[in-house]
C-alpha positions as CSV (number, residue, x, y, z in Angstrom):
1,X,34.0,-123.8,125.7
2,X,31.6,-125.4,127.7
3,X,29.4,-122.2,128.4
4,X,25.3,-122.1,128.5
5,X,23.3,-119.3,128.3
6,X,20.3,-119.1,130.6
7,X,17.2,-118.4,128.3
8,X,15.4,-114.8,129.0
9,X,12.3,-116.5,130.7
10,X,14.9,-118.6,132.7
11,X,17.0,-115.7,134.1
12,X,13.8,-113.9,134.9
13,X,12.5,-116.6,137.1
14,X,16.0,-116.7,138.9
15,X,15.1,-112.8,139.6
16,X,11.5,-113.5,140.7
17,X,13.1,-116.4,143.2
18,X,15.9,-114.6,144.6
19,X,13.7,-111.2,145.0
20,X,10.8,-113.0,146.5
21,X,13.5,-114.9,149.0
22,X,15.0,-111.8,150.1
23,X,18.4,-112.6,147.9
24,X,19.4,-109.1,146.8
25,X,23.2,-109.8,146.4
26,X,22.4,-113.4,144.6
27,X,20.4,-111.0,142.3
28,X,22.1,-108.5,141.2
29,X,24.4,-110.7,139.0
30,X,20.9,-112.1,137.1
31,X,19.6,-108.6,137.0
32,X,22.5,-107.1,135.4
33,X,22.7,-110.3,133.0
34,X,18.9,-110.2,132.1
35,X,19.5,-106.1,131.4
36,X,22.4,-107.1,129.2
37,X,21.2,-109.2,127.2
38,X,17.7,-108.6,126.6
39,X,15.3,-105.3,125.5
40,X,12.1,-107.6,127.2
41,X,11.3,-105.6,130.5
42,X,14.9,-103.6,130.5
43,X,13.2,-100.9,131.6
44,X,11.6,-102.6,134.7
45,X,14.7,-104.6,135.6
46,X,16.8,-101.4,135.4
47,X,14.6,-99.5,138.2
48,X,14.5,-103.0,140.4
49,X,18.5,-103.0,139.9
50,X,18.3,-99.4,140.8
51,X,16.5,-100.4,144.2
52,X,17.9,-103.5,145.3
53,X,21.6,-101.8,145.0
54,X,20.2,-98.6,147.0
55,X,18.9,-101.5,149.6
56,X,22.2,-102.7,149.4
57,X,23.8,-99.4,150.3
58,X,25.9,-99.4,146.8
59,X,24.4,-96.3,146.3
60,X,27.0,-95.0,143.4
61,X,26.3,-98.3,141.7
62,X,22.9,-97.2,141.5
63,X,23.3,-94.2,140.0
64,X,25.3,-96.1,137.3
65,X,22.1,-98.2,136.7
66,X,19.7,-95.0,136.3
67,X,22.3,-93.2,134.0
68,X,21.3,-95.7,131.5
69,X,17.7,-95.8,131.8
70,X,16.3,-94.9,128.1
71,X,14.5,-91.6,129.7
72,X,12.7,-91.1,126.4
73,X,10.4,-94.4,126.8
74,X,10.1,-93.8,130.5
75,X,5.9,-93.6,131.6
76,X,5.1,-91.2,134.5
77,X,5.4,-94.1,137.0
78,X,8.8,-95.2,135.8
79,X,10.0,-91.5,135.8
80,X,8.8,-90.9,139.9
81,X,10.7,-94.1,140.5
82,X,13.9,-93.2,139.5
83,X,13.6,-89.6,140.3
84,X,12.8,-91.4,144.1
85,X,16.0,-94.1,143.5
86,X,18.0,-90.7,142.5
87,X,17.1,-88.7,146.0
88,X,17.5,-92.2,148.0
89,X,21.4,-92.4,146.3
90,X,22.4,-89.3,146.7
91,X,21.4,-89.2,150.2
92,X,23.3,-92.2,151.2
93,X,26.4,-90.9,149.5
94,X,25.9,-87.2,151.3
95,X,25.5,-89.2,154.6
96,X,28.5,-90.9,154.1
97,X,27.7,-94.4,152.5
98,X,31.3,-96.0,151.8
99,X,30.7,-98.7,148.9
100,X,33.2,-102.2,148.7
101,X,34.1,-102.9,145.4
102,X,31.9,-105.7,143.9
């Protein structure tokens, strides 16, 4: 059909790039591809996803993300960050954050 599939260390580059250039909506697509697809650093791309969609003010979306962090593999570090992604998205829903459709 014509399709490629980016390898893992090539989709992760793309992330690095578009993060390091300020490029959170060109991201989120690589992000949520890379989380997909592979286990390598899931974990890590989850919380960034997490963060660069509470940047974004898709604070729901967010949520959605952190629901599906494996909490059982989570270190100390990773646990304060999403409990700190969690507060940061459910304030921006109670202040009235209204998220477009992607």
């Amino acid at each position: 059909d014509g399709t490629c599939e980016l390898s893992e260390s090539t989709v992760f580059l793309l992330i690095r790039g578009l993060l390091g250039q300020n490029q959170y909506t060109a991201a989120v697509p690589f992000l949520r591809e890379h989380i997909e697809r592979f286990s390598h650093r899931r974990t890590a791309l989850q919380l960034n996803l997490a963060k660069v969609l509470v940047h974004l003010e898709r604070p729901r979306k967010a949520l959605e993300v952190l629901k599906q962090l494996d909490t059982a593999t989570l270190d100390d570090d990773a646990r304060k960050s999403a409990e700190k992604l969690i507060g940061y998205a459910k304030l921006q829903i109670e202040q009235g954050t209204i998220e477009l459709s992607e």
